[in-house]
Each structure stands twice: as structure tokens, then as C-alpha cells.
N, C-alpha and C positions, 0 to 999 in steps of 0.2 A: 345686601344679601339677595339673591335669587335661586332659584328651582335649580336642582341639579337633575341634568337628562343623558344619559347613556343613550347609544344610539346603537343600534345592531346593522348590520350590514344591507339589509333590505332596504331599511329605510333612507339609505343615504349612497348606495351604489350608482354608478356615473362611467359605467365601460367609454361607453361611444366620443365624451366630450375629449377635446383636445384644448377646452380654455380653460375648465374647469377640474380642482382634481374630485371637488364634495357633490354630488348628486342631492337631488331634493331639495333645492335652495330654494323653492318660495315656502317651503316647511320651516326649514331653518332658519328662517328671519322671521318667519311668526314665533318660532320656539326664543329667537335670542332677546325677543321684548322682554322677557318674564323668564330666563333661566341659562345657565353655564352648559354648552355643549359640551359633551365630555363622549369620549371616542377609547373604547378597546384598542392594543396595541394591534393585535390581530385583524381586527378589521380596518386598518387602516393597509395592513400588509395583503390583505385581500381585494381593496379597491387598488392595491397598486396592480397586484396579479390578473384582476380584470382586463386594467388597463393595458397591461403589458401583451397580454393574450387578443386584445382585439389590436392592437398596432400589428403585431406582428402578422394578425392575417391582412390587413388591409394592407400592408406592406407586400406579404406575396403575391395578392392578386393584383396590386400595382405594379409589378415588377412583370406579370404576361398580358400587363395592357396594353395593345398595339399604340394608343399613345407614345409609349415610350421612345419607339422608334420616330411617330409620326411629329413630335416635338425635341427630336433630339435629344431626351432628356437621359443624361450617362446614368446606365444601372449601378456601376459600381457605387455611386454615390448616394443612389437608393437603399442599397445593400447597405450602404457602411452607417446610416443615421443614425444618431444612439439614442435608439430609445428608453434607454433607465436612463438618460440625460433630462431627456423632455420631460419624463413622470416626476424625478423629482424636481425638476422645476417648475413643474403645476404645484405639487406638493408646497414649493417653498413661496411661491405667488397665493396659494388661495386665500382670498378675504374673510370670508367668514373665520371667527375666532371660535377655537378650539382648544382643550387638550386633550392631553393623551396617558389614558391608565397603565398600567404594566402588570403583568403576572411576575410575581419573583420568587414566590415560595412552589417548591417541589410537590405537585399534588398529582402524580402520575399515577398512586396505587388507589386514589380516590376516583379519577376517571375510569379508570380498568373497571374497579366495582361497580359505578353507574353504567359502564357497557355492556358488558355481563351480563349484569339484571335486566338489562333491556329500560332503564329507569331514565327519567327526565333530566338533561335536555336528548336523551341519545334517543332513536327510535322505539316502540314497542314491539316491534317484528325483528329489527336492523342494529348494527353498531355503528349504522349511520348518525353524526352527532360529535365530532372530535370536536369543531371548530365551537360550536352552539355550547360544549364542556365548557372550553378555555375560556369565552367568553362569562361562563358562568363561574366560576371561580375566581378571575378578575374582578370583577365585581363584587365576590362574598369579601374579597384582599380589599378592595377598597372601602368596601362600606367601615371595616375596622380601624381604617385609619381616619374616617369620619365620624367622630366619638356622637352618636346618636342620632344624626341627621339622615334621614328619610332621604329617597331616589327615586326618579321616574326610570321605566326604562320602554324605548322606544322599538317594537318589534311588532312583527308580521307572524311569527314562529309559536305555533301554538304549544310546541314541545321547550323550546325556551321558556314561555310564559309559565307554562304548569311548573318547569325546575323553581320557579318562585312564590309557588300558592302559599307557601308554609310560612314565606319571609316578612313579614308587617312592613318593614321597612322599603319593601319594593313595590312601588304600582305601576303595574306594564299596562301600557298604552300603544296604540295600533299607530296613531296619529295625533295633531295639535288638535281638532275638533274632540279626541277623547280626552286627551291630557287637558283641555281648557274646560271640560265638564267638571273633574275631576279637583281645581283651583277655583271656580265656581260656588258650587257647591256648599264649603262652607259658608261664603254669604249672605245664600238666600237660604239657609239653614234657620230653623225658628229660632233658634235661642238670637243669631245675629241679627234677625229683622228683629227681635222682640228687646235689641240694642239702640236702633237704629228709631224707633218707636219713643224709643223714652227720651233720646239725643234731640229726635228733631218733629216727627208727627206719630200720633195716634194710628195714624192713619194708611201707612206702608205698611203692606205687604212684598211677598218676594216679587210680585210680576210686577212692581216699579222699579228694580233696577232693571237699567239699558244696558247701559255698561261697566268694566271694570278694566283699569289698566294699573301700571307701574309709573309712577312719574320721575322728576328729577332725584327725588331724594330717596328712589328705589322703596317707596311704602305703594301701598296701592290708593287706588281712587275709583270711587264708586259715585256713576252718574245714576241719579234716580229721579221717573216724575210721579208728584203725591201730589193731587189736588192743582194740576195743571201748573205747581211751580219745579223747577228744575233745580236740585237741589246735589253738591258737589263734595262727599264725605273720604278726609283723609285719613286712612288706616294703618297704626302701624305693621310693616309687613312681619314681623313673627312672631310678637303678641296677638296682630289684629286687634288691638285694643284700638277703638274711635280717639285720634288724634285730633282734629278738627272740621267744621262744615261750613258752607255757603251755600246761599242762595243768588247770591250776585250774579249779572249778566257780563260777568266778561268777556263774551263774543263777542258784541257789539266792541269793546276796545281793541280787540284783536284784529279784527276788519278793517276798523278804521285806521290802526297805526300799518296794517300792511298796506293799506292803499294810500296812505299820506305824500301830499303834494306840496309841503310848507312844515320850515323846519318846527315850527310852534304847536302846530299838530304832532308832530311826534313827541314832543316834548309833553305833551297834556296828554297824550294818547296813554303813552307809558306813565305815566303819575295816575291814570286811573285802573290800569292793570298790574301794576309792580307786587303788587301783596297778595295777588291771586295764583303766580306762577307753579305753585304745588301742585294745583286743581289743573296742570295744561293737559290736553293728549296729545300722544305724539305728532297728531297731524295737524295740530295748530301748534306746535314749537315745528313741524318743520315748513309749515307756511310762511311762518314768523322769520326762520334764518332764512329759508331762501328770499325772503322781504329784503333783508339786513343787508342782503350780498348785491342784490338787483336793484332797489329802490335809491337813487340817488339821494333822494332828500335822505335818507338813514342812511345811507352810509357814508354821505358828508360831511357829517358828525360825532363820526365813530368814538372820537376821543372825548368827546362830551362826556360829562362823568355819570349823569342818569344811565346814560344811553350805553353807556359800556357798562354798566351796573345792571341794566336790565339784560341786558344780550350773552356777557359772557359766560354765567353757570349755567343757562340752558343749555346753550352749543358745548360745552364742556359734556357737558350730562348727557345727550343725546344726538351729539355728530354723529354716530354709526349708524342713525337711520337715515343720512342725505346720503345721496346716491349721486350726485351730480359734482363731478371731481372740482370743477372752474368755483361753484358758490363753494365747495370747503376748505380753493385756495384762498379765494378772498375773501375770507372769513379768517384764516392763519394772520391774511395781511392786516386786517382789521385789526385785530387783537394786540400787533406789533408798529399800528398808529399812535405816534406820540406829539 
């Protein structure tokens, strides 16, 4: 289970790119450690209209560029490029994983009356505000078909945000530096250090957690130091009830098996990490795979049963954070070593 995030059209607009169709991707890859992108229909129809609207002017003032002549390059064929071809084929390439909400119920005379009034999301002076309505109403449709579960919603719009002050269910967030305040929070909350206290020291308070992430089995993990030891507590993520802790050093196994030079080191390496893989961060699962795909000695042995036993539910679990297409072929090929 993770965080459900609506995203409003600020925060993820992307006119200019011609690789890309989602704007704000180093937002959205912090956002997809810890939660389900979820996108208005409408704003997905509005990054296309952006896009659409800047192709077309760089298209006319490509067409009185003297280039054109000075490269022989034929206008009619400038003229004819189809641009709703190439939008939705950003569209249908983009990586980042998403869905997409929908308006389906008739709420025309409920907008009229927020415009009118001059009421939240539409202006206070203006009946400026259709788009920021729909948006907001989609949302109220969805949150019903999500029998009690809670919403981020990600916006810039301070008349969007007030349309939500009343709703408990929805916490608008600006950005992942507020939304990660906000999942925080109850951590270093007294009642949860005063959990944390009785699990493992006396002696933690909130300013020794470091960090907090989602690991393979989507619960969280909470790295904390108390008395100069570094101590690793697994959380289920929607009790938050304390599932288990260590104190163990499994960096040094992690080190040592990504730099192994002999297949018998790997083999020990991994016998003394195998029971800690709960406790990984993502930056050491993906140190670890990119090892697995590069490092000869491991991937020599791929079929080896520890060795396929340690490697394949991380990679399973957290391939959408390598980025490097060649280690997540050979790593498919790994998998289908027999």
C-alpha cells in the first residue's frame, strides 16, 4: 500500500519538452518512493493543450526561418507534421507510472453556484476557476469510491487549496519537501518515540531518527542513532505498529559483496546479509543490482540458488528505481539463467 497523490496541473506542466509528456520528474520520482501518482482527467487534457499550443508556434516561426530556404528543407512537410501524433506518442512512451481519475457525475449546477458566489476553487473578485472546479469535484468522485482512505493533493493554487480546508480527508501539499513533513511527522510524534523507547532504548528521542523510507515489502524503515549505535526499526506501513529492529551492521556485507572478487566471497557475503534485506535503502538495493548486472564474480553464478534467492525479490521490488536500461536487461537475463 502507499500514499495516494493527485497532482494539479502546476505542479507537473512540461509545455517545452518534446521527450517528455509529465513535467517535474525529479518531484515524481521522489513522490513514487512512497506513493500512487494519480492525475485529473482534465489535467492531463491541459498538458496536452500546452503542448499542442507551443508546437504550433515553434512550428510557425520555423516555417519564416530563413533556414528553411538555406537548408532546403520543403515547408510543405513542415506544414503537414502531425502534431496530436507526436503528443500522443509522448503520451503513450511516458515512464513514469500513472493513472488517471475521471469526472462522470453531472455537477454543472454545483459549479454555477461556486461561480456566482465568487467561492472556492473560482476567484474572489472573478469566475475565473472552471478548470481548478472540475478538478475539484473529481476528486470529491474519487475520494467516494475510496471507502475512507485519505489524499494528498499536490498544488501551487491557493484557491484550490482553501476549496479543501473543510475536507479532513485531503492534505494539500505545495511540494515532496511538504508532503514528506507531513508522513514524517507521525514518527517523531511523542506517543511513537515513546514506542520506540520501550522496543529498543530509554533513551531516543525524535532528533535520532535520520531517516525514514519504504522498503521491499512497502512497510517503512526507520534509521535512528541512540547512543552512538545505529539502530534499523521495521514499521508496519498502515498500523505503524513496530514490526521488527536491528542493530546489526549490514553495510559492511553490502560493501563487501558489491565489490567481491571470488565466487566464495559472495557466497559468505550474502549468508551474512540475507535476513537483513527488510532494513535495505533504496540506494543500497540499487548498488546491490547494479553489482549483480556488472560484477562478474556475481553474475557468474547467477543460477546459484543463495544467489538467485538473495537478488530476485529486491530487483522485483525496486527495479523502477534503476535507470540504466543495459543493468535491467541483464538482470531480465539473469532471472531466465538456468
Amino acid at each position: 500500500m502507499k500514499y495516494k497523490v493527485v497532482f494539479d496541473t502546476n505542479s507537473i506542466r512540461n509545455p517545452e519538452s518534446v521527450t517528455d509528456f509529465l513535467g517535474g520528474r525529479s518531484e515524481l520520482e521522489l513522490f513514487l518512493k512512497v506513493s500512487e501518482i494519480i492525475i485529473p482527467d482534465i489535467v492531463i487534457e491541459e498538458i496536452k493543450n500546452q503542448k499542442r499550443k507551443h508546437l504550433i508556434s515553434k512550428r510557425d516561426s520555423f516555417l519564416s526561418n530563413p533556414f528553411h530556404f538555406l537548408r532546403k528543407v520543403d515547408k510543405e512537410k513542415t506544414k503537414s507534421f502531425d502534431i496530436e501524433k507526436c503528443i500522443l506518442e509522448l503520451v503513450g512512451v511516458e515512464s513514469l507510472p500513472y493513472s488517471v481519475i475521471t469526472l462522470t457525475t453531472n455537477v454543472l449546477e454545483d459549479i454555477k453556484k461556486l461561480s456566482l458566489g465568487n467561492l472556492p476553487p473560482f476567484e474572489e473578485s472573478s469566475d475565473k476557476g472552471f478548470k481548478d472546479a472540475y478538478i475539484y469535484f473529481t476528486i470529491l468522485e474519487y475520494l467516494n469510491n475510496i471507502d475512507g482512505d485519505n489524499i494528498f493533493l499536490v498544488t501551487k493554487d491557493d484557491r484550490l487549496k482553501l476549496a479543501f480546508n473543510d475536507n479532513v480527508r485531503v492534505i494539500v501539499v505545495k511540494d515532496f519537501d511538504e508532503f514528506e513533513k507531513h508522513i514524517d511527522a507521525y514518527f517523531r510524534d511523542e506517543y511513537f518515540v515513546n514506542r520506540l523507547k520501550e522496543k529498543i532504548s530509554e533513551n531516543i528521542t525524535a532528533e535520532c531518527i535520520d531517516e525514514i523510507w519504504l522498503n521491499t515489502e512497502e512497510n517503512w524503515v526507520i534509521k535512528l542513532t541512540c547512543d552512538e549505535t545505529v539502530h534499523f526499526v521495521e514499521v508496519d506501513f498502515s498500523s505503524r505498529e513496530i514490526i521488527d529492529s536491528t542493530d546489526y551492521n549490514f553495510a559492511e556485507g553490502i560493501d563487501g559483496l558489491i565489490i567481491s572478487r571470488a565466487f566464495r566471497s559472495v557466497h559468505s557475503y550474502i549468508e551474512t546479509i540475507k535476513d537483513y534485506t527488510q532494513y535495505f535503502s533504496d540506494q543500497e538495493i540499487k548498488q546491490l543490482i547494479e553489482a549483480a548486472a556488472n560484477n562478474d564474480q556475481i553474475y557468474s553464478i547467477a543460477t546459484d540458488e543463495d544467489v538467485k534467492e538473495f537478488f530476485m525479490p529486491i530487483f522485483k521490488a525496486k527495479s523502477q528505481i534503476i535507470s540504466d536500461e543495459d543493468v535491467v536487461a541483464r538482470y531480465k537475463q539473469y532471472f531466465n539463467q538456468e
